[in-house]
N, CA and C of each residue as an Amber inpcrd file, in Angstrom:
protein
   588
  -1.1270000  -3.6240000  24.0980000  -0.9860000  -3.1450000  25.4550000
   0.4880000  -3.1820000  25.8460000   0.9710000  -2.0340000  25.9790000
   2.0270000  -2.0830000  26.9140000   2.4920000  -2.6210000  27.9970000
   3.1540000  -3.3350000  28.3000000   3.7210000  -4.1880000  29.6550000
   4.0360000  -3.1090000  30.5500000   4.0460000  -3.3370000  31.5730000
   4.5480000  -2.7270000  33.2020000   5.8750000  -2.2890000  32.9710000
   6.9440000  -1.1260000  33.4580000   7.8110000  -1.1910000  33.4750000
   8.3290000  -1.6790000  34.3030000   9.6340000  -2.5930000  34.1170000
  10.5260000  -3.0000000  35.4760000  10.4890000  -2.3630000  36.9000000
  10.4540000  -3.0820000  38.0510000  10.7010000  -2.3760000  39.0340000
  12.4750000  -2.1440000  39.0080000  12.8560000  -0.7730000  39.4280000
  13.9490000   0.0370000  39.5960000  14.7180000   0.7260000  38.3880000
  13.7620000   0.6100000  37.3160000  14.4020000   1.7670000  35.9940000
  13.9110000   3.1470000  36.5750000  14.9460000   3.8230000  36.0290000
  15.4250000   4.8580000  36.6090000  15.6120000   5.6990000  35.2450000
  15.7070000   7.4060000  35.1220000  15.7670000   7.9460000  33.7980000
  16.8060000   8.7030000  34.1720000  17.8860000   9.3900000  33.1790000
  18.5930000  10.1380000  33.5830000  19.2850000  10.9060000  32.2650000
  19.7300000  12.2150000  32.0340000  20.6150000  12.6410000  31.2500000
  21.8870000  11.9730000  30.7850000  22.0310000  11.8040000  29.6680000
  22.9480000  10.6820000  29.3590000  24.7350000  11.9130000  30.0480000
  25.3050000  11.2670000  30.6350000  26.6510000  11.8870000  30.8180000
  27.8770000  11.8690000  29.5590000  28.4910000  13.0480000  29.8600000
  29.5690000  13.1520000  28.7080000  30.9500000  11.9830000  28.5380000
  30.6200000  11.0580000  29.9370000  31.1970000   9.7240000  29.7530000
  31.0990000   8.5730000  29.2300000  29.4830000   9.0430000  28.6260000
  28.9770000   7.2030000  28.6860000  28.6560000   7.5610000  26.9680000
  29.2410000   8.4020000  26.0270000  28.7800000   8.8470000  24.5290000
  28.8890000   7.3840000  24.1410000  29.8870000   6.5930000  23.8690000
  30.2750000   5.0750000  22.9640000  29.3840000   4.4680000  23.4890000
  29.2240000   4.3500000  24.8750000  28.2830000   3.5200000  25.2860000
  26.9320000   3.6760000  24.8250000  25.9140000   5.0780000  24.7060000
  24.9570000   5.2130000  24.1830000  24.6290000   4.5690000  22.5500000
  26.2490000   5.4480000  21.9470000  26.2480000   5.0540000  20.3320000
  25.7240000   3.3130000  20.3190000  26.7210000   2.4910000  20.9910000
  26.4390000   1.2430000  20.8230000  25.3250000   0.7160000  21.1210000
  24.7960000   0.9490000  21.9300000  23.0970000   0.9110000  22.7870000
  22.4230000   0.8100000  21.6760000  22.6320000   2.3400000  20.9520000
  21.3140000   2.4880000  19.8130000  21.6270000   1.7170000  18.4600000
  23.3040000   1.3670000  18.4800000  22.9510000   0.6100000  17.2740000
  22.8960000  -1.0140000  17.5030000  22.5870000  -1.4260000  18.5620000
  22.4210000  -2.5280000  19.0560000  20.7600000  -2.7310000  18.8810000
  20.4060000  -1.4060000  19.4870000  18.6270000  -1.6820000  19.5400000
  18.2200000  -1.4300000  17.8040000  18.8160000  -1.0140000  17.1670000
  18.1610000  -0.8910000  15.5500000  19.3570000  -1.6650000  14.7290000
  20.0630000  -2.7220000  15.2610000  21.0310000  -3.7070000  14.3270000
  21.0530000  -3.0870000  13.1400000  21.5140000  -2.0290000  13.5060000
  22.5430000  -1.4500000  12.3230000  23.0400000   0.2300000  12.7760000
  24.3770000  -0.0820000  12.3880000  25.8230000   0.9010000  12.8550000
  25.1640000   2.3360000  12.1710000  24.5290000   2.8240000  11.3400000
  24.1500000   3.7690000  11.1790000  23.4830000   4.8110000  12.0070000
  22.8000000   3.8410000  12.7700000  21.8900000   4.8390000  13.4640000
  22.5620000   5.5480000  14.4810000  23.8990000   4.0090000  14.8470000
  24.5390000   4.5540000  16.1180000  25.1760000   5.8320000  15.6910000
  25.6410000   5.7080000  14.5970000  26.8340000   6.9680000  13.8500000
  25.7950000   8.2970000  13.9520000  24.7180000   8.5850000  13.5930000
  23.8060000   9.2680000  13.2030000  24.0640000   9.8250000  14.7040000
  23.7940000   9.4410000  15.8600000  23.6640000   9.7420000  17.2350000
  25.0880000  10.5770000  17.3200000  25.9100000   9.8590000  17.1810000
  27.5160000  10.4320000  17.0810000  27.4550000  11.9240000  16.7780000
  27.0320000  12.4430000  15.7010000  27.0220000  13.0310000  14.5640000
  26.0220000  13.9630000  15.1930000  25.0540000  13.6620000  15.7490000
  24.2980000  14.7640000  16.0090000  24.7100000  15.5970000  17.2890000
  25.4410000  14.4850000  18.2610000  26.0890000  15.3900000  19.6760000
  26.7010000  16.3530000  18.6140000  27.3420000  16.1130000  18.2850000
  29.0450000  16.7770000  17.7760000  28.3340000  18.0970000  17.0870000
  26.7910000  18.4160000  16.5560000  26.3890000  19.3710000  15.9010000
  25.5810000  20.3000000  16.6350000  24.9770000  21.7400000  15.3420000
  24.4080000  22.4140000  15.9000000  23.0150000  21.8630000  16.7170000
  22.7590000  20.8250000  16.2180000  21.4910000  20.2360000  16.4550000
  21.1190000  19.7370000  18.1050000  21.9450000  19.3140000  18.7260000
  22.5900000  18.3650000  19.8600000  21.8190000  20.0510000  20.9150000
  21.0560000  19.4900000  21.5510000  20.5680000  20.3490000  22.9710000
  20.9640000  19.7300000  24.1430000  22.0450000  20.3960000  24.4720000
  22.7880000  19.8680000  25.7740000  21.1960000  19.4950000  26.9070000
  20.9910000  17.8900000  27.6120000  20.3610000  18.0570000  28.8630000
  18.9670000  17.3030000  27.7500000  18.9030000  17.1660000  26.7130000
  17.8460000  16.3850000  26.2700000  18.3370000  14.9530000  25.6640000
  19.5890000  14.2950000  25.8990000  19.2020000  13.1690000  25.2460000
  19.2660000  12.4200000  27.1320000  18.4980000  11.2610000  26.7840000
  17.9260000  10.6220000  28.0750000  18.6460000   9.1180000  28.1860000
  18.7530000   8.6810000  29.1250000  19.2260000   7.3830000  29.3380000
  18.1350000   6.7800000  30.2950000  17.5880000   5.1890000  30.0840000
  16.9830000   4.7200000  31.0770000  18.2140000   3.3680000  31.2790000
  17.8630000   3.1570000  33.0610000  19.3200000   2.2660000  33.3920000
  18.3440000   1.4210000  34.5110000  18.6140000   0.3230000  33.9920000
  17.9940000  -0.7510000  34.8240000  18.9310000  -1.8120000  35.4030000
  18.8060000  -1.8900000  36.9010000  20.0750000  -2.2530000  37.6850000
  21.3310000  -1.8330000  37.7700000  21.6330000  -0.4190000  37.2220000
  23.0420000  -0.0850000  37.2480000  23.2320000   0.0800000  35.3500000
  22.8320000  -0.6720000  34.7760000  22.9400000  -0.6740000  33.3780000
  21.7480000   0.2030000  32.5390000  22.4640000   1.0590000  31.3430000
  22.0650000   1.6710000  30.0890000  21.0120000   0.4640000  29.4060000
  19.8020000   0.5060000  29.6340000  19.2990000  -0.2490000  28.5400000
  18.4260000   0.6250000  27.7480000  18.3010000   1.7830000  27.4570000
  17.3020000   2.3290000  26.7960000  17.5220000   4.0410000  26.3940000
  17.1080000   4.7130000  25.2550000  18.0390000   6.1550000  25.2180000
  16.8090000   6.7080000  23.9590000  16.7470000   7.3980000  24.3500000
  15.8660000   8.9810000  23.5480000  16.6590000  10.1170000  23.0060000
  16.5190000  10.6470000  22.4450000  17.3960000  11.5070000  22.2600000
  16.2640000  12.7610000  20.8880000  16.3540000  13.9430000  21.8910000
  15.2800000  15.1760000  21.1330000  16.3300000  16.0450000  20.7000000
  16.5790000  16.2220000  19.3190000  17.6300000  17.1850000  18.5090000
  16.7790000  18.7650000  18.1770000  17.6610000  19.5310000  17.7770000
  16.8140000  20.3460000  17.4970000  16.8290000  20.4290000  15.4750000
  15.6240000  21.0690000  15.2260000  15.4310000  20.9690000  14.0790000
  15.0250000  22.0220000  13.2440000  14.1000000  22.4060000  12.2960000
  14.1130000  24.0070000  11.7060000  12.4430000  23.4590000  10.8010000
  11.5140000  24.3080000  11.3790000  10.4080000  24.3110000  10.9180000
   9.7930000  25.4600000   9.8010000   9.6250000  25.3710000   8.5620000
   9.9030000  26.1940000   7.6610000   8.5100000  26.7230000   7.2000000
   7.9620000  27.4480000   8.0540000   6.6060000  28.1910000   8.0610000
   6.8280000  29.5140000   7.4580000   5.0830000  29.8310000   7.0300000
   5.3640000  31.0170000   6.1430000   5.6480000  32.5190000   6.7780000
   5.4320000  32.5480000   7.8870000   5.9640000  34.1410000   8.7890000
   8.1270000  33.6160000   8.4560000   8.3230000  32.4860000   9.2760000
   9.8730000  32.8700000   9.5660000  10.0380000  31.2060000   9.8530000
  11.3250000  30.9200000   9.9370000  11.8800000  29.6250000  10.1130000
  11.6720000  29.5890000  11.8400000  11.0890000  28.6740000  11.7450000
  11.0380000  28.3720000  13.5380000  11.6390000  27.0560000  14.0920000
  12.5040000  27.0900000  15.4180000  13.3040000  25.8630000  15.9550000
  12.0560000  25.0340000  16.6430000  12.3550000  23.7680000  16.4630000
  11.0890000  22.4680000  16.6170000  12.4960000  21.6990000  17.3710000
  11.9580000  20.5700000  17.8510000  12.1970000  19.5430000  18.1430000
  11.6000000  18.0310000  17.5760000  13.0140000  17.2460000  17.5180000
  12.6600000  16.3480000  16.8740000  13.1660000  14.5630000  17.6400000
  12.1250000  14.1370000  18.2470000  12.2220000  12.6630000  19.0380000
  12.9430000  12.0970000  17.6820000  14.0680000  11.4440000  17.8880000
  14.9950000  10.8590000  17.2080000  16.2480000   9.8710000  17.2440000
  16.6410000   9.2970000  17.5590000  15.7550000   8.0300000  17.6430000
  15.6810000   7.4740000  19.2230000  14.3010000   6.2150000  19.3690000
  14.1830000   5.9530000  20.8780000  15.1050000   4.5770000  20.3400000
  15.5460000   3.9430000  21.5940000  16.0010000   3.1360000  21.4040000
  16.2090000   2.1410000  22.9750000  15.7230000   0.8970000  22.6340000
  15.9940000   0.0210000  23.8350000  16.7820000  -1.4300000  23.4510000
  17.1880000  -1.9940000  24.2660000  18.2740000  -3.1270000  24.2130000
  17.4890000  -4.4250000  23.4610000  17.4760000  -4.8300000  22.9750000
  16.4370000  -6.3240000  22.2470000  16.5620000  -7.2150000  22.9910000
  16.8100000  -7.3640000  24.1560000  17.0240000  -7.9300000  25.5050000
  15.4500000  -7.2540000  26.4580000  15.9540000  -6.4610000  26.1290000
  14.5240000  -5.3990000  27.2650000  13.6620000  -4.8070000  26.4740000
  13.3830000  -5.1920000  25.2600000  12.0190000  -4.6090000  24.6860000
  11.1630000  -5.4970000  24.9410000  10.1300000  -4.4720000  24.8040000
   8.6120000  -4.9820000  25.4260000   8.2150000  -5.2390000  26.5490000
   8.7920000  -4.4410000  27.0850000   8.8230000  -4.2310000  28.9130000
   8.4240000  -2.5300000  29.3860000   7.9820000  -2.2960000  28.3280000
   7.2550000  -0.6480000  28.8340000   8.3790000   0.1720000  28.7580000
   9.6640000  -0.5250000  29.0460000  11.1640000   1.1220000  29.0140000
  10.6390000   2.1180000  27.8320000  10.6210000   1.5210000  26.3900000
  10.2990000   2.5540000  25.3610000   9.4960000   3.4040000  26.0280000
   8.2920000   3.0000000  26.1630000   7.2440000   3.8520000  26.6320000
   7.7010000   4.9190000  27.8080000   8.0340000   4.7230000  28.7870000
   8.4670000   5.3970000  29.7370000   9.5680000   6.2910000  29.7920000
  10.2500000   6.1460000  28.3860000  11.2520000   6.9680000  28.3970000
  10.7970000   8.1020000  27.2870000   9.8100000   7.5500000  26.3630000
   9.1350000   8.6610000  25.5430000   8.3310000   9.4010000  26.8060000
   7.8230000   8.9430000  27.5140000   7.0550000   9.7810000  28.6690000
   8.0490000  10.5220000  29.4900000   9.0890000  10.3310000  29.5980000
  10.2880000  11.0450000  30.9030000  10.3270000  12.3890000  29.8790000
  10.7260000  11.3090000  28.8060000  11.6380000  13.1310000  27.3180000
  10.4470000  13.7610000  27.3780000   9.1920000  13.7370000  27.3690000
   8.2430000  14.6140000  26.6940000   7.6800000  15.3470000  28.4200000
   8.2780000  15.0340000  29.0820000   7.8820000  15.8400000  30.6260000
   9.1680000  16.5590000  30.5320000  10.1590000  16.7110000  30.3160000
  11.5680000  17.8690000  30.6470000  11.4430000  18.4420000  29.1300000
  10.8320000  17.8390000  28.1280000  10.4540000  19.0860000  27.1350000
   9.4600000  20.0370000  26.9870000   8.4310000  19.8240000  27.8580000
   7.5820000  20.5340000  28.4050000   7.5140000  21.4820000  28.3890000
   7.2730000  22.4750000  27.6480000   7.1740000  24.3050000  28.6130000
   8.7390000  24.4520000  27.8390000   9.4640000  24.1330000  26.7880000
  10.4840000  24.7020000  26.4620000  10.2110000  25.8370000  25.1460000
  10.9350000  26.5130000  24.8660000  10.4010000  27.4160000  23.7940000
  10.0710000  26.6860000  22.6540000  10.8390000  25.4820000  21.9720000
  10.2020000  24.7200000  20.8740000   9.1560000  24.2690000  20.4590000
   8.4380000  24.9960000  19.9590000   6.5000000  24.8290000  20.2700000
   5.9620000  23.7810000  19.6490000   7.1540000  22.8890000  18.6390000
   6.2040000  21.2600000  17.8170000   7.8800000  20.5540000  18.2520000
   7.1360000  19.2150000  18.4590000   7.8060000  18.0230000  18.8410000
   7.6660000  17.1670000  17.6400000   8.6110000  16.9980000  16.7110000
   8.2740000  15.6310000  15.3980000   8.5520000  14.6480000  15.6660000
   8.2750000  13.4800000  15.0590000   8.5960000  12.3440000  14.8580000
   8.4120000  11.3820000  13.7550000   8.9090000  10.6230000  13.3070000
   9.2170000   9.2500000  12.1560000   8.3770000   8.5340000  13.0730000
   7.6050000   7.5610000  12.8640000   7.2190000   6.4860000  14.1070000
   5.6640000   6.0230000  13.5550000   5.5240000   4.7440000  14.5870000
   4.8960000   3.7780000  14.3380000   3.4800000   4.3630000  14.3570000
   2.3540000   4.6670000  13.9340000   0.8740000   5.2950000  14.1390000
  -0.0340000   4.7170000  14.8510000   0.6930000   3.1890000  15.5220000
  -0.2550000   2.9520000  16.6460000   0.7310000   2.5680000  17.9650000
   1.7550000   2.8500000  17.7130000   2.3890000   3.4020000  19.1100000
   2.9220000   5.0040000  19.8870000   3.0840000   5.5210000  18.9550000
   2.7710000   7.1780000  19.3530000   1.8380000   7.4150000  19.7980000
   0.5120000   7.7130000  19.7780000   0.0330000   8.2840000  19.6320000
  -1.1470000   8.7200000  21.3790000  -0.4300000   7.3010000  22.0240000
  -0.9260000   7.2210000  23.4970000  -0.1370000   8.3030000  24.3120000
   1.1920000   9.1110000  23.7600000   1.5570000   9.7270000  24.4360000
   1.2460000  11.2280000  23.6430000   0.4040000  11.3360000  22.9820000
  -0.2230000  12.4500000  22.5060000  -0.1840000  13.1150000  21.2240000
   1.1890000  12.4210000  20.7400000   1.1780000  12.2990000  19.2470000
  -0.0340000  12.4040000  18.2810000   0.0720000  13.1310000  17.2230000
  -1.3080000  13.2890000  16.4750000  -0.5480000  13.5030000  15.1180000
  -1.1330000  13.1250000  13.9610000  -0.6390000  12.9430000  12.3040000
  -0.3110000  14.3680000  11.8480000   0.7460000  14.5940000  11.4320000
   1.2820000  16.0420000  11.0550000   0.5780000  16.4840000   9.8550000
   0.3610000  15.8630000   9.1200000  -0.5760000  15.9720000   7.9310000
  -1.4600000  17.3900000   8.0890000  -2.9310000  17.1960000   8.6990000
  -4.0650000  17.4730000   8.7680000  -4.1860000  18.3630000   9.7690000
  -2.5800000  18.7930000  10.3070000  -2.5490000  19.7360000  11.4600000
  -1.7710000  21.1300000  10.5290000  -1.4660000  20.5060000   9.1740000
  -0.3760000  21.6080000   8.4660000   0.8960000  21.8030000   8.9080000
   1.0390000  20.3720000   9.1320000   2.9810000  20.1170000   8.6550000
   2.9000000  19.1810000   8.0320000   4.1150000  19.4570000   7.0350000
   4.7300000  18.9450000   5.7720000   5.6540000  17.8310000   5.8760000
   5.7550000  17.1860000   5.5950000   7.0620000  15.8420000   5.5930000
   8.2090000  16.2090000   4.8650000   9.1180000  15.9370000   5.7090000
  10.6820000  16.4180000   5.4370000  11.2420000  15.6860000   3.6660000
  10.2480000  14.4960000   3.3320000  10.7070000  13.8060000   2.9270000
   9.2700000  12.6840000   1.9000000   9.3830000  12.6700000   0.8710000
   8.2540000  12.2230000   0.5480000   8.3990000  10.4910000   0.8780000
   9.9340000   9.7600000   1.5300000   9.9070000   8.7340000   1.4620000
   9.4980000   8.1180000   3.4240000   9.0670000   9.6410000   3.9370000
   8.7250000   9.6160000   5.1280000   6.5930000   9.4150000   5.3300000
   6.1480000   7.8680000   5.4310000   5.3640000   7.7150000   5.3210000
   3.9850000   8.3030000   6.1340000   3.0930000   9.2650000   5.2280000
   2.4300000  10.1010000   5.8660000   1.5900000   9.6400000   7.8600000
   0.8510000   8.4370000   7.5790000   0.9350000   8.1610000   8.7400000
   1.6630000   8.3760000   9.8230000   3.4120000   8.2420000   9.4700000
   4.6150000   8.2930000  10.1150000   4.6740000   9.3120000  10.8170000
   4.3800000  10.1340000  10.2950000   4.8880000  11.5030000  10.0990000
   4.1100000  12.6130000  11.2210000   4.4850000  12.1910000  12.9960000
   3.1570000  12.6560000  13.9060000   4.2710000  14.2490000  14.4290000
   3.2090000  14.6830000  15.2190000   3.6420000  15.8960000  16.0020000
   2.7750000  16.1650000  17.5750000   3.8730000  16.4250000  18.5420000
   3.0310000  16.8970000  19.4560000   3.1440000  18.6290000  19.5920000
   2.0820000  19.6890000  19.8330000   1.9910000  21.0810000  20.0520000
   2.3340000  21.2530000  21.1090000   3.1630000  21.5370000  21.8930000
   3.7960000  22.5530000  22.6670000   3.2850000  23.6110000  23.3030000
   3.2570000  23.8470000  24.6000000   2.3530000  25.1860000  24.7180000
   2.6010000  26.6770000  24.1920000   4.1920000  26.5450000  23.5770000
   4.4820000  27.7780000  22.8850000   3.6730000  28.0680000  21.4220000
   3.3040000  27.1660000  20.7510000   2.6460000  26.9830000  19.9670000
   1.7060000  27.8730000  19.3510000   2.0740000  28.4890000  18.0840000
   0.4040000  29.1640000  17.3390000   0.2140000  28.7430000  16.3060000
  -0.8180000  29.5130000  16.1420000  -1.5560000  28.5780000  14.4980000
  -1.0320000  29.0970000  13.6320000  -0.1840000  30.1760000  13.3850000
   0.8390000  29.9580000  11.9410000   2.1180000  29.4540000  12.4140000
   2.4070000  28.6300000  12.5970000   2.9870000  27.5740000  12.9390000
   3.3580000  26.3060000  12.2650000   3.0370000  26.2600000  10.7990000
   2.7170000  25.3400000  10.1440000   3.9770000  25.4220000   8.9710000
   3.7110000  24.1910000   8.0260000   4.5050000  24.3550000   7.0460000
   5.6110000  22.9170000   7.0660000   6.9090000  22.8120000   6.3810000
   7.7600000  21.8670000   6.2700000   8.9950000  21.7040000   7.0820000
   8.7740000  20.5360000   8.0460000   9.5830000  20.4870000   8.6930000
  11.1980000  19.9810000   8.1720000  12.3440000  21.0550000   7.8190000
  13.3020000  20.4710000   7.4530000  14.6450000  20.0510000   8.5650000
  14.7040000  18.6070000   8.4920000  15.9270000  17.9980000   9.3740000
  17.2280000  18.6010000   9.4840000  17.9660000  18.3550000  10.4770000
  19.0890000  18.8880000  10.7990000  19.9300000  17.8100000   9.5420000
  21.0170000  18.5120000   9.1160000  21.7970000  18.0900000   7.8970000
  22.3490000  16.5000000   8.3940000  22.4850000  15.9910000   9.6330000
  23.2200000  14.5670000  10.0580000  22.3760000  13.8410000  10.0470000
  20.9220000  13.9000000   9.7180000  19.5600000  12.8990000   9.2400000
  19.5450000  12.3630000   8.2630000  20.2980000  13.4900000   7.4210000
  20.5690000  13.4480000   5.0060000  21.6920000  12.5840000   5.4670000
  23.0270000  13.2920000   5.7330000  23.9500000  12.3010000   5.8750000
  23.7990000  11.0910000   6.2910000  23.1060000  10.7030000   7.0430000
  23.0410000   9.3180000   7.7300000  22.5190000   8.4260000   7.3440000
  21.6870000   9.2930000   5.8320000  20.2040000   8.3450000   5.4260000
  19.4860000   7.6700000   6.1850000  18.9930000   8.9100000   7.0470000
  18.1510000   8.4860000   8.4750000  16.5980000   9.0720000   8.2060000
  16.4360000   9.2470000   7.1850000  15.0840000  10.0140000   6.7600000
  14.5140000   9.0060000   6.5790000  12.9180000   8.7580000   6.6820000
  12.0930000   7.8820000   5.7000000  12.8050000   6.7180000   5.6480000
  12.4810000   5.7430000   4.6080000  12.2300000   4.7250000   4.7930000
  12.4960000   4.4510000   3.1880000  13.5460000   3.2050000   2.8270000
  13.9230000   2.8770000   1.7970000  13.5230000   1.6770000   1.5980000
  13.2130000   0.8140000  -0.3150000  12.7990000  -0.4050000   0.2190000
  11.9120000  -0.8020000  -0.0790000  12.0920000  -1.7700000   0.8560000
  11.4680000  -2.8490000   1.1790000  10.8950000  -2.6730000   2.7940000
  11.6090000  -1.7370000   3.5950000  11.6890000  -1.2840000   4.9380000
   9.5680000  -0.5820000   5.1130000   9.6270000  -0.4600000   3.6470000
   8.1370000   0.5190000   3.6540000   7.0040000  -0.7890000   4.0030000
   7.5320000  -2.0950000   3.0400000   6.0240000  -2.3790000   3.3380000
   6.4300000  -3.5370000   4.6370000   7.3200000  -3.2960000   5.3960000
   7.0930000  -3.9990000   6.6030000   6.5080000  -3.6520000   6.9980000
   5.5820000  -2.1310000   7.5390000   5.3440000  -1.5270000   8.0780000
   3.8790000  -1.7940000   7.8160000   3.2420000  -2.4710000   7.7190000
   1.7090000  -2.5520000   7.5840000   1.0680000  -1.1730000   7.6080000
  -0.1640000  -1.1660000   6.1260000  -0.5390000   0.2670000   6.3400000
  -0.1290000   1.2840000   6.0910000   1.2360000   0.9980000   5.7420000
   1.8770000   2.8540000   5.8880000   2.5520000   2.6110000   4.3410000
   1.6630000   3.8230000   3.4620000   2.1990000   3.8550000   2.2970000
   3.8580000   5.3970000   2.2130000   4.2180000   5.3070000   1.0080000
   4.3350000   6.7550000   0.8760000   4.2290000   8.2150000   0.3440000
């Protein structure tokens, strides 16, 4: 069960002032500098959709950040642009206080109704899935990555959405670079359940 969110978090478009500050945020919430770089790396690219990465700020302060890139869905009519939740991230100070949750709920209300008709994600299979998330598998999408564990591997449909629509979702090139794909390791069997 999810906890309550704080009274006075607040959601907002991250500003073109506060970039270091976000970077550090996210590699604070996943203790390790990669992910933050990965974030870096994706403003700076084609991928980066101005007005979708999110900040939640509790009391005046950044504790929490989403961020939806765009991505390239490789179906059999034509390559189609997707979106891809990547990475959420909250302070290890303020997790487990509902922010995650509420900020996957803010991003997935202003992505709403945009032309990108599938939403992907890497992620946990029993925390997605309350916000509508469903297993990409068995819907006919493909994993970017065979070290991306099928469970992992969810999507939400979009109302732009049709049924040839399907096929392999391939990542924006600063995911490879970052070795932000899947899951290396030992990282696999923390994960209870989730083979690859």
């Amino acid at each position: 069960m999810t906890a309550s969110p704080p009274t006075g978090l607040t959601f907002r478009p991250e500003a073109a002032a506060e970039s270091a500050a976000v970077d550090h945020l996210v590699t604070e919430a996943f203790g390790k500098a990669e992910v933050g770089r990965l974030v870096a790396s994706l403003r700076a690219s084609a991928a980066w959709v101005d007005g979708l990465s999110f900040v939640a700020e509790l009391d005046g302060t950044a504790v929490g950040h989403v961020l939806f890139t765009r991505s390239l869905l490789d179906a059999p009519r034509r390559l189609v642009e997707v979106l891809v939740l990547s990475p959420l991230a909250v302070l290890p100070a303020h997790q487990g206080r509902g922010i995650g949750s509420e900020l996957v709920r803010h991003g997935l209300e202003q992505v709403h109704g945009r032309p990108e008709p599938v939403v992907f994600l890497e992620g946990s299979p029993s925390y997605y899935p309350r916000f509508g998330f469903e297993p990409g598998g068995p819907l006919g999408f493909r994993r970017p990555s065979l070290r991306v564990p099928e469970a992992a591997f969810q999507v939400i449909r979009q109302p732009s959405y049709e049924p040839w629509m399907t096929g392999t979702l391939v990542y924006a090139e600063e995911f490879w670079r970052h070795d932000c794909v899947g899951l290396r390791g030992e990282s696999l069997q923390k994960l209870t359940g989730l083979d690859p």
